[in-house]
DRENKEBA-793839 format. One line per 3 residues: number of its first residue (from 1); for each residue x, y, z of C-alpha. Coordinates in steps of 0.5 Angstrom, whole numbers. Example, Ala and Ser with C-alpha at 12.3 -4.5 7.8 and 13.67 -1.06 7.14 Angstrom:
<votis>
1) 25/-9/16; 27/-2/14
</votis>
This chain:
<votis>
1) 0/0/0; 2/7/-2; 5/13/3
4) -1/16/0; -7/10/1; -4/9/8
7) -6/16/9; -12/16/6; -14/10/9
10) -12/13/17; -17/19/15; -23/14/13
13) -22/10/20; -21/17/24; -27/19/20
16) -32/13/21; -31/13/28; -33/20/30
19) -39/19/26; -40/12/30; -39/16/37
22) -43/22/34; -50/17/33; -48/14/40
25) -54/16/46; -52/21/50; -51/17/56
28) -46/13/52; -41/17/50; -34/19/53
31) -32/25/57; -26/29/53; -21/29/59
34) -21/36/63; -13/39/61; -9/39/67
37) -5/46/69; 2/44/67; 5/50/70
40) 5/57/70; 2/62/64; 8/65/60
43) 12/69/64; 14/74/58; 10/80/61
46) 14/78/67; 21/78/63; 19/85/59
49) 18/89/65; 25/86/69; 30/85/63
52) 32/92/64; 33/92/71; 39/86/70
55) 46/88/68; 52/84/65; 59/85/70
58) 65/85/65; 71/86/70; 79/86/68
61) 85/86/72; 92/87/70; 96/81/72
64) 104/81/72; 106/76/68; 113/72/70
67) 114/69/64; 122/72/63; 122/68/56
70) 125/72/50; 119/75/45; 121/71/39
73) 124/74/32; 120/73/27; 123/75/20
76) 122/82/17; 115/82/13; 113/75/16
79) 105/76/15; 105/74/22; 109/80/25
82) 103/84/26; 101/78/31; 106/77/35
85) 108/85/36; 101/86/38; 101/80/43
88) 108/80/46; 109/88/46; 101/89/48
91) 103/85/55; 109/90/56; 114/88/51
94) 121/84/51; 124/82/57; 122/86/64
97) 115/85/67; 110/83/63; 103/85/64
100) 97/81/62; 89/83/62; 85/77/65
103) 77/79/64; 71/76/66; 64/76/66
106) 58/76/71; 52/79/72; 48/84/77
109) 42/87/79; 40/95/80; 36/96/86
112) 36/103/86; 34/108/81; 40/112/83
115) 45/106/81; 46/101/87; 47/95/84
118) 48/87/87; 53/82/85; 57/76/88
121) 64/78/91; 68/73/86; 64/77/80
124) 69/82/81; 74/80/86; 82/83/84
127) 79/87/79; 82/94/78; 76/96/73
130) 68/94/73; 64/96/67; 56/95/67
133) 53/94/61; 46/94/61; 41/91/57
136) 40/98/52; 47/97/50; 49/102/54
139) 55/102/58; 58/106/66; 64/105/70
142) 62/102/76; 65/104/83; 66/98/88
145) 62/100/95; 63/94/99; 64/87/100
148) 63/81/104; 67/75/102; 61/70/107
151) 56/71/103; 60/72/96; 56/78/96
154) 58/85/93; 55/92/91; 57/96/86
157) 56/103/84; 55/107/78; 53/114/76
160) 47/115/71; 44/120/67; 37/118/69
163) 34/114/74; 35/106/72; 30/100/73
166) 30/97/80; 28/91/83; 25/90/90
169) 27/84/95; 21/79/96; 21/75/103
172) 25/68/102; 22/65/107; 15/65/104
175) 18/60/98; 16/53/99; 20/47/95
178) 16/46/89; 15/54/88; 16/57/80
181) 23/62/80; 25/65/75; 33/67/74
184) 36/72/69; 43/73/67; 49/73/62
187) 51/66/62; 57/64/58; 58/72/56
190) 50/71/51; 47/77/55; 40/77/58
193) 37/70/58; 31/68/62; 30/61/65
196) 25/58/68; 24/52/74; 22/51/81
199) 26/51/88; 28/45/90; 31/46/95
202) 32/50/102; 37/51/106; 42/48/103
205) 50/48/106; 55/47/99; 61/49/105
208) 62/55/101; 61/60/108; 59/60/115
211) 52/62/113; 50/57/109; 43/57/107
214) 42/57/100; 36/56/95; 38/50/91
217) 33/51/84; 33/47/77; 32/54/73
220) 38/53/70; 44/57/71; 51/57/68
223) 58/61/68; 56/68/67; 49/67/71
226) 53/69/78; 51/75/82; 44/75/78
229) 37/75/80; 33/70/83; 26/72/83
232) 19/69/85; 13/70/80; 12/77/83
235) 17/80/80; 21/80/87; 29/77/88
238) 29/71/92; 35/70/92; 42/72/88
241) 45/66/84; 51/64/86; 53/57/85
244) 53/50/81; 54/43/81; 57/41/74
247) 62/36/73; 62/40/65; 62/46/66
250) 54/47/64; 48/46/68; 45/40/70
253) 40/42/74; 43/43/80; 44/52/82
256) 44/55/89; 42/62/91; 43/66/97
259) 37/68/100; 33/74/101; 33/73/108
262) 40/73/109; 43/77/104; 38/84/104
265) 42/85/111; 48/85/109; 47/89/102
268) 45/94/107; 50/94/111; 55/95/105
271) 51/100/102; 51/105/109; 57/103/112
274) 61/100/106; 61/94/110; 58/89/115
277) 57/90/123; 53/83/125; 52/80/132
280) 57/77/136; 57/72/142; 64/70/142
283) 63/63/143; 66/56/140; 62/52/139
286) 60/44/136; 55/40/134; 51/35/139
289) 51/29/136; 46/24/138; 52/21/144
292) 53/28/147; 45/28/148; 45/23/151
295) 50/24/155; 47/31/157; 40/28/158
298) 37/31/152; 31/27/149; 34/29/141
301) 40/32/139; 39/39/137; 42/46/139
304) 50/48/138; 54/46/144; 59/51/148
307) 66/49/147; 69/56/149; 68/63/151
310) 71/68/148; 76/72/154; 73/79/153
313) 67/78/149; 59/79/151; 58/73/155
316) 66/73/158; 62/74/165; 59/67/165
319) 51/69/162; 54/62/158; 58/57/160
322) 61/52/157; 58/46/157; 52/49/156
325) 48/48/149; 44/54/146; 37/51/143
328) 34/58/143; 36/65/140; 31/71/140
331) 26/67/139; 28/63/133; 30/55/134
334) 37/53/133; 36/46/130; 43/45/128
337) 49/48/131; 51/52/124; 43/55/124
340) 47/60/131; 52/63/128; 47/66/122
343) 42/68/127; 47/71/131; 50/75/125
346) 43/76/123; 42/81/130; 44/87/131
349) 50/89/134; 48/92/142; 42/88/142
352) 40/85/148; 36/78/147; 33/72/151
355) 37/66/149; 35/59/152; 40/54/155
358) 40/48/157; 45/47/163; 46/41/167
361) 40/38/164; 35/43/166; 32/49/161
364) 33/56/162; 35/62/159; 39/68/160
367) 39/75/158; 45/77/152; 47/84/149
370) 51/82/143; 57/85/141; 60/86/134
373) 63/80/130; 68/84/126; 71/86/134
376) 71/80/135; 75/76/130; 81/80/131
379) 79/79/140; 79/72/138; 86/71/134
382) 89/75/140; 86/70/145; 90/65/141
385) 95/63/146; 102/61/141; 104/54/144
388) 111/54/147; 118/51/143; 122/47/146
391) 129/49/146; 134/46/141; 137/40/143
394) 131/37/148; 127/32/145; 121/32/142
397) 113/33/145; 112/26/145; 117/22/150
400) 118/14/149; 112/10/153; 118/6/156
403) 120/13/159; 113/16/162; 112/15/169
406) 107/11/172; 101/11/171; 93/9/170
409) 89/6/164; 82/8/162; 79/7/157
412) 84/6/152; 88/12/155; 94/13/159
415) 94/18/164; 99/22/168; 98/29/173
418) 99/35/170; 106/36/173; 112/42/171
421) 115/36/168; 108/33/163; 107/40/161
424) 115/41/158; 115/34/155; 108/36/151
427) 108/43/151; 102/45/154; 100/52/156
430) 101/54/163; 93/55/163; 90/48/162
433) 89/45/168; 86/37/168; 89/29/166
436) 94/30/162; 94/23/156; 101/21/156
439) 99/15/150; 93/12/147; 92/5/145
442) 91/3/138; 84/1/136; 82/4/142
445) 75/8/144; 79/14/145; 83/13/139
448) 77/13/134; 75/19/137; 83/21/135
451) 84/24/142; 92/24/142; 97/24/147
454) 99/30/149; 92/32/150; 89/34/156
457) 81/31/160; 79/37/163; 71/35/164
460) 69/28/164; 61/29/165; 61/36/167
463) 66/34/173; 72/37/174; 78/32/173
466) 84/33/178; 88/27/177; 87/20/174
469) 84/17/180; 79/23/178; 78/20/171
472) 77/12/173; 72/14/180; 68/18/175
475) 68/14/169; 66/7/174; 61/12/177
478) 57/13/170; 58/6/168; 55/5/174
481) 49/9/173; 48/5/166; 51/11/162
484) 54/7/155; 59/13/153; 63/19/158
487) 63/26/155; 69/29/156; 72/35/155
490) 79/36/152; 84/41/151; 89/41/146
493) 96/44/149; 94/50/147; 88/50/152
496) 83/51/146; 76/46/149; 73/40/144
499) 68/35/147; 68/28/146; 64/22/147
502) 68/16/149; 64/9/149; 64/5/156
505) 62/-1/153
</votis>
């Protein structure tokens, strides 16, 4: 049968079986199925009105090229003269410093008519000129304001002739998994390009940051779409696109974005102050893990455990403890340890605020005026005490078993007092006070938890340990109490506090 007959006959059939449904009673004919929403209507209205608010971000920085190898001769009237001057001559010329211009693409957003716009900080890092191309085609120089290498943000200012398009923030707290988003940026170098997709995710941690809360959405996002928008089908910015996860190099569905909720507070801090002024503590912390719970008597292992005190900081004079575990800061839930130093950057500095502890077993809170983390980290870095050198000729800080005075064994561990002699063998500051631990047996329960000789039990269960008969009696007392792992307090040799779980079993 021909293409044609086939055809022919396909028609026929379609033909005699809407004449055979037509003359069919009513009650016996099929419902045609009601189309199902498959997603948002066009956001071409949406595009128009929010193009002219995005802009390209091409930077350039001058590098010095160390490369001291010669400018090769090429002969006189080589059709390749004109290349190889303009290259090598164009980079500084023959012999000397050489100088190169490395250029880069990103994208930004206007959020203010007078010419505030927002990028990501590694957009225009190191660059020693910032041009904005918007999308009429016409271009300004941009002077940088501020940046924050936390949240990979910057703002950028320019100087227009008239006001700019902008675009406002929206809540990013309000976005579900599941809600349509719009990106729109200048991915490899193309120019305005808007995609579509949803959110995937929330609150995400990808390591890039201290505050890590990301958006991750599937709209997608490539090389070049970093510092742009991210926006909900209102036209509000919900986040600013940072990263990708790509083994090639392109999208695969998997972009992240600083959300609203964390960044606005920042831009504005840039954009007033030129940089940032968050809340302190002046606390280390660690996570609780479901053994240090239980040795804590928490029914779930939740909240950022105590493990220092910042000498100097806001809560130097004991309002917190270590040991203690914050579950509550101004009124927001800290599930996890990292959830603490957001919300407490997100605070305002001076501000006083309830925080909710849990100490020895029971809950309470106390009353905290925050300082101001910039302050702080240079407090921090002071406190550091240096560990002391042995002098030349000495032997190393960790001396031969077969040398060590004698002493007890608990839990894998080998102890001693934390005599003058102890302290010069390991090295340990004069301000550690406890157990020291001369060795750790292999395979132990106390190597798995990679505590090291050298290291010094200062807590086992919230009780001070003096000397080793300290350590054995308490951990005899919790087994005895059916505890199946000790919480201990460890100092290194420079007194800075971890906890860790050993098990008793």
């Amino acid at each position: 049968m021909s293409i044609r007959a086939s055809f022919f006959r396909s028609v026929t059939l379609a033909a005699s079986a809407a004449l055979l449904i037509n003359s069919m009673p009513a009650s016996a004919q099929t419902t045609s199925p009601v189309p199902t929403h498959q997603g948002p209507d066009s956001v071409a209205d949406l595009a128009a009105g929010l193009l002219d608010a995005v802009v390209n971000i091409s930077t350039s920085q001058n590098v010095k090229n160390d490369d001291q190898a010669p400018m090769p001769q090429v002969p006189e009237g080589s059709p390749f003269q004109d290349f190889f001057d303009e290259f090598f001559k164009g980079q500084g010329g023959e012999g000397g410093n050489r100088q190169r211009t490395v250029n880069s693409l990103g994208s930004g957003f206007v959020i203010d008519p007078t010419g505030f716009i927002v990028t990501n900080n590694h957009v225009i890092e190191g660059a020693d000129d910032i041009e904005i191309n918007f999308a009429n085609g016409s271009k300004l120089k941009a002077k940088l304001i501020g940046t924050d290498t936390k949240t990979d943000l910057a703002v950028l200012k320019v100087e227009p002739k008239k006001p700019l398009t902008a675009v406002p923030f929206g809540d990013s707290r309000q976005m579900r998994i599941g809600d349509w988003v719009m990106a729109i940026g200048n991915p490899f170098g193309l120019g305005g390009t808007v995609t579509v997709g949803i959110i995937s995710a929330r609150g995400r941690n990808i390591n890039a940051g201290p505050y890590d809360n990301f958006i991750q959405t599937d709209a997608a996002i490539n090389r070049g779409n970093s510092g742009g928008p991210l926006f909900n089908m209102k036209g509000e910015v919900i986040g600013i696109n940072t990263a990708i996860i790509s083994p090639s190099g392109g999208s695969i569905g998997i972009g992240f974005s600083v959300p609203t909720e964390l960044a606005e507070n920042v831009i504005n801090q840039l954009r007033d102050f030129g940089e940032t002024r968050r809340g302190w503590l002046g606390v280390r912390i660690q996570p609780v893990t479901a053994d240090i719970a239980e040795s804590l008597k928490m029914e779930t292992p939740k909240g950022a455990l105590i493990a220092g005190v910042i000498k100097g900081g806001p809560v130097d004079g004991g309002q917190i403890k270590i040991g203690d575990v914050i579950i509550k800061f101004d009124g927001r839930d800290v599930i996890e340890m990292r959830d603490l130093p957001r919300v407490v950057a997100e605070s305002p500095v001076g501000k006083a605020v309830d925080v909710v502890i849990i100490r020895d077993g029971k809950e309470m809170t106390v009353k905290v005026t925050l300082g101001r983390l910039e302050d702080g980290e240079n407090l921090a870095d002071a406190e550091a005490t240096p560990v002391p050198q042995i002098q030349e000729g000495t032997d190393q800080a960790e001396p031969p078993a077969a040398d060590l005075p004698a002493s007890d064994v608990v839990l894998g561990m080998k102890l001693a007092a934390l005599d003058a002699d102890n302290r010069k063998s390991f090295g340990i500051s004069e301000d550690v006070e406890g157990v020291v631990i001369t060795e750790v047996q292999p395979q132990s329960a106390a190597a798995e938890r990679r505590i090291a000789s050298g290291d010094v039990i200062v807590e086992i269960g919230q009780e001070a340990m003096k000397t080793p008969d300290d350590v054995s009696a308490r951990v005899e007392e919790l087994k005895a109490d059916g505890r199946r792992n000790a919480l201990l307090m460890i100092a290194n040799k420079t007194g800075e506090l971890r906890f860790v779980t050993v098990r008793m079993e």
